[in-house]
RORO-77339 format. One line per 10 residues: for each residue x, y negated, z negated of C-alpha. Coordinates in steps of 0.05 Angstrom, whole numbers, plus 5000, padded with zeros to 4 digits. Each point is the difference from the previous one (the first is absolute). Layout:
N
X Y Z | ...
This chain:
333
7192 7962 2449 | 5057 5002 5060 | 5065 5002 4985 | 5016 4950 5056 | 4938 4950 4995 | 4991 4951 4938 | 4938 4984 4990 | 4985 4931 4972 | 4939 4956 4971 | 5003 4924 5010
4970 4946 4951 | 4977 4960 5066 | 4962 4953 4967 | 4998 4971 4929 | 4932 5002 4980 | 4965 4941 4974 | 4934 5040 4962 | 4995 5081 5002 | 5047 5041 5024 | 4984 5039 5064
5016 5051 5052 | 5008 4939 5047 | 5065 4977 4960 | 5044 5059 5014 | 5022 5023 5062 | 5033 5073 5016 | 5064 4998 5046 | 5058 5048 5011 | 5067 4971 4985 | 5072 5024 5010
5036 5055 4953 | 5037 4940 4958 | 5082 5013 4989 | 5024 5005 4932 | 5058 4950 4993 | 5053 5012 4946 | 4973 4993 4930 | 4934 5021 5021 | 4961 5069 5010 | 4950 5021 5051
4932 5030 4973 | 4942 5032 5034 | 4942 4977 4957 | 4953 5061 4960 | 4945 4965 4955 | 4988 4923 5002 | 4972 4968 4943 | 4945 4963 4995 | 4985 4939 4952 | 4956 4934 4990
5079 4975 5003 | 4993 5007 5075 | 4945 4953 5014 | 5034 4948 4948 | 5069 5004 5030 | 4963 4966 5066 | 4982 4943 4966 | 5070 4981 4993 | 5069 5003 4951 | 4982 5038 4943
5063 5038 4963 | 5015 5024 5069 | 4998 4966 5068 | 4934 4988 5037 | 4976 5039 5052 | 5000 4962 5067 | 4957 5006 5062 | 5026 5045 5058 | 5044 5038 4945 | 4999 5066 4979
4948 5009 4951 | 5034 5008 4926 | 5000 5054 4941 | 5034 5043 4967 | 4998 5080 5021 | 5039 5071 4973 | 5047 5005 5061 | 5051 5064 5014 | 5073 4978 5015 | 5014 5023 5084
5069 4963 5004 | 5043 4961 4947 | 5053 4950 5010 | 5019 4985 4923 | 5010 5036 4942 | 4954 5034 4957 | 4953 5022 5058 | 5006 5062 5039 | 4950 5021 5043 | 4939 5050 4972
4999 4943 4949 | 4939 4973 4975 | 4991 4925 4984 | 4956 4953 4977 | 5001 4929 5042 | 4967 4936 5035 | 5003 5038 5069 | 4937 4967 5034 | 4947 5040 5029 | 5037 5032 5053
5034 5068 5012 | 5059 4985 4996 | 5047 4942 4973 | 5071 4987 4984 | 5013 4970 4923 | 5049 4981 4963 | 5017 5044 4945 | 5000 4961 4945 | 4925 4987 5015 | 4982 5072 4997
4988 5037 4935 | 5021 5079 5008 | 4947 5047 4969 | 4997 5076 4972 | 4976 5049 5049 | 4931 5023 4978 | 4936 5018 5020 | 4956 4973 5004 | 5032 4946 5032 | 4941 4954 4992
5018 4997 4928 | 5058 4966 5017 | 4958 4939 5027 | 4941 5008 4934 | 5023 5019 4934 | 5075 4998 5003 | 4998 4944 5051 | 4994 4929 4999 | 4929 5012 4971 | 5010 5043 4943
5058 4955 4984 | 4950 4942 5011 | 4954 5026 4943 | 5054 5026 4950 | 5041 4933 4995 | 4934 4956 5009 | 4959 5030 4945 | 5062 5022 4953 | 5041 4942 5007 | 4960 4951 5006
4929 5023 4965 | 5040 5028 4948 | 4935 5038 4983 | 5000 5022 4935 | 4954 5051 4975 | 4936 4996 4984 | 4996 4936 5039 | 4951 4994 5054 | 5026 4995 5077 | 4974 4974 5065
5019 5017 5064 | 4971 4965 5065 | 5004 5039 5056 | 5005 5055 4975 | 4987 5053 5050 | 5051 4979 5041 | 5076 5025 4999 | 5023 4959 4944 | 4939 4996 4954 | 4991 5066 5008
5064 5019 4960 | 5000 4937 4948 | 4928 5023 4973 | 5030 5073 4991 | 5065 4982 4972 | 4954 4951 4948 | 4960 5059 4985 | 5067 5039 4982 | 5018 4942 4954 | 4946 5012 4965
4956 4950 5019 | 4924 4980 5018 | 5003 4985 5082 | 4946 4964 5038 | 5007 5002 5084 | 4971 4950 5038 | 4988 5028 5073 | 4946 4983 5067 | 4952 5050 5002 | 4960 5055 4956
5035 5064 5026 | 5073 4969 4992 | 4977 4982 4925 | 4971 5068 4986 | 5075 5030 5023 | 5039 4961 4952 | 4959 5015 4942 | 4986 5078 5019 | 5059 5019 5031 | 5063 4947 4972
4977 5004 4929 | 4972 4922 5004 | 4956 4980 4940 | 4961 4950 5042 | 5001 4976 5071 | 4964 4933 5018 | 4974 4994 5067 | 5020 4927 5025 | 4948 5015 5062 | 4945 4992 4956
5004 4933 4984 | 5001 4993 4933 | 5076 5013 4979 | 4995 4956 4938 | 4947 5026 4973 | 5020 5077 5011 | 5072 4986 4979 | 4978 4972 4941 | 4947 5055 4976 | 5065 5047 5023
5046 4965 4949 | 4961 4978 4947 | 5069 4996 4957 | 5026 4949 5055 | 5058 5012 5045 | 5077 5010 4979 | 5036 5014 5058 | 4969 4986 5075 | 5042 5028 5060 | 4987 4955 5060
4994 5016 5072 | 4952 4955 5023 | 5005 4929 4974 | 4932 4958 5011 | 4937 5007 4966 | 5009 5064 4969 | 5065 4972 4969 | 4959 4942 4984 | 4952 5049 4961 | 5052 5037 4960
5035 4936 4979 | 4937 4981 4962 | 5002 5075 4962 | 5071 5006 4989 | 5012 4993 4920 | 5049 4958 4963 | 5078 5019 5026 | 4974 5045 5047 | 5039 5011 5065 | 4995 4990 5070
5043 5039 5053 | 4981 4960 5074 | 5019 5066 5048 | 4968 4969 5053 | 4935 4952 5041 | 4971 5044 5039 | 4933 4956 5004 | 5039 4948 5026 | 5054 5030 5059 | 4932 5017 5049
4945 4955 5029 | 4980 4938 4961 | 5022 4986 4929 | 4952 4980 4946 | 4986 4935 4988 | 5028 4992 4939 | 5056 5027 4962 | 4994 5043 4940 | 4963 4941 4954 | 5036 5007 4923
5068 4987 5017 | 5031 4970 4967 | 4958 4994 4952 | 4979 5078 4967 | 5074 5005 5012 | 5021 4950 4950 | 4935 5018 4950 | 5012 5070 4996 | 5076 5005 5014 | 4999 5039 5051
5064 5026 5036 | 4990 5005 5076 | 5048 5021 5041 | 5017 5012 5073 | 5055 5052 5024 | 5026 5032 5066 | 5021 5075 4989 | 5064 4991 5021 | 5028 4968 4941 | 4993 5068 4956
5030 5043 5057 | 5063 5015 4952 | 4956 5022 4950 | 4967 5048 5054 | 5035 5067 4983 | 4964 4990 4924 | 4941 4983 5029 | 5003 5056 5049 | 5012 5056 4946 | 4939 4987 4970
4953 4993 5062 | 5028 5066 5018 | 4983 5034 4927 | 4934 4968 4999 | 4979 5027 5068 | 5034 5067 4980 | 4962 5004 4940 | 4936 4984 5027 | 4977 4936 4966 | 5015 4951 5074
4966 5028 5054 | 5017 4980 5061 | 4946 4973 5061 | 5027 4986 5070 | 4974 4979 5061 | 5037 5029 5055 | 4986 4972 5067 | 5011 5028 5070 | 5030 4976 5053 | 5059 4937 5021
4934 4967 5042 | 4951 5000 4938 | 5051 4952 4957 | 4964 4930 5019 | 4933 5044 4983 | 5028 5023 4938 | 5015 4934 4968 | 4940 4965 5023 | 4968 5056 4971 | 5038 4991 4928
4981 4929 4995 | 4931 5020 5002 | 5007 5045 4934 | 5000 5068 5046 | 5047 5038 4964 | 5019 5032 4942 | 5059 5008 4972 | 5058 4977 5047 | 4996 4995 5063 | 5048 5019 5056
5004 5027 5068 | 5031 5065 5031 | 5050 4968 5061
């Protein structure tokens, strides 16, 4: 990375079915000039999430991302100048910089983080998606123990974490993941009790002989048919966080919502509930404290997927919304 050349990746194009190398464009943009309240950052990690291809469908709880724009997302950025308080430079930040090398923001948009390494961790466990997980699951799930949990995607940054932090509450946790292998990982090496494999074909079916005691709490991240599926297991006052649609932000929707609502809803008085992160952020340090002593101790493991390269970002995220990854994804600027 130059100190004198920002790098930048345009949205040039909002697609209208799956996302593709062919909507993003590379260009080099000017070094921008922090004005007074803001602070200049050179970009380290960008994060990568199923948020990204959702924010270009339009206003979601932030702005949409428009054509010709610099493409949006959040990265771990270090401080190079500062025209506010609070901010010196070495600092490192958390913020909505863009995927570019460099951007000026104000600094009331910009979270500043402990120095630590790895510095990945910053964007997985203690980040946005460990933070994700904790608030979702505990929060929300309220699981209690004993009680049986559901997570869908759950090889992915945040379902990775909410099936472990079940499993530390003491309770039976069933992934639902694409794929055999990514399956095998949550049950061999997260400590899963069952993973079902919605490539198969037969999620119902498997879910069910998986949770023969029906479902409690059901962490979702992907909205459609699987949510459809769980809705019809879920026992009486079970709960349902809604993290996310993941099946519906790329290419073409099902037909059909999620059949059963409202009605399993009413039957079996369910609570289901949707909730953006950001509205437990003064709660974090709590939340933080024991993310850190569970990954201290052992019992959260921690799976990133680190790639390299400013270029590869469009890659990277295509890649993601085809189930590629483990863990969280990001990319070394």
């Amino acid at each position: 990375m130059s100190d004198t050349v920002n790098r930048q990746i345009l949205l040039v194009e909002k697609p209208t079915g799956k996302l593709g190398p062919e909507h993003f464009k590379q260009v080099v943009g000017e070094l921008p000039e922090p004005k007074d309240g803001e602070a200049l950052v050179r970009t380290r990690y960008i994060s990568l999430d199923a948020a990204n291809r959702a924010w270009m469908h339009g206003a979601t709880y932030r702005a949409a991302v428009e054509a010709n724009t610099v493409m949006a997302g959040g990265s771990i950025a270090e401080v190079v100048a500062s025209k506010a308080p609070g901010l010196a430079p070495g600092d490192i930040v958390f913020g909505d910089t863009g995927w570019q090398d460099y951007a000026a923001v104000p600094v009331k948009h910009l979270t500043k983080m402990p120095r630590m390494e790895p510095m990945t961790h910053l964007l997985s466990v203690y980040g946005i998606a460990g933070l994700t997980a904790y608030f979702g699951l505990l929060h929300i799930g309220k699981p209690k123990e004993g009680e049986t949990v559901v997570v869908s995607a759950a090889a992915g940054s945040v379902g990775s974490i909410v099936g472990q932090i079940a499993k530390i509450k003491g309770c039976t946790v069933i992934g639902i993941a694409g794929g055999k292998d990514k399956c095998q990982w949550l049950t061999s090496e997260l400590g899963f009790d069952a993973a079902v494999d919605y490539k198969d074909g037969a999620t119902f079916k498997a879910l069910r002989a998986a949770a023969p005691k029906g479902i409690d709490v059901y962490f979702d991240n992907v909205g459609g048919d699987i949510l459809e599926a769980c809705l019809s297991l879920m026992n009486n006052r079970g709960r349902i966080a809604c993290c996310g649609a993941i099946s519906q932000y790329d290419g073409t929707p099902s037909a059909h919502g999620p059949r059963g609502v409202p009605g399993l809803i009413v039957v079996k008085r369910l609570i289901m509930q949707g909730f953006i992160v950001m509205d437990y952020m003064d709660q974090s340090a709590a939340a933080l404290k024991d993310l850190q002593s569970w990954v201290a101790s052992g019992k959260l493991k921690v799976q990133e997927d680190v790639i390299d390269g400013f270029e590869n970002t469009p890659k990277a995220l295509i890649g993601l919304l085809a189930g590629e990854n483990r863990g969280k994804r990001m990319v070394k600027v």
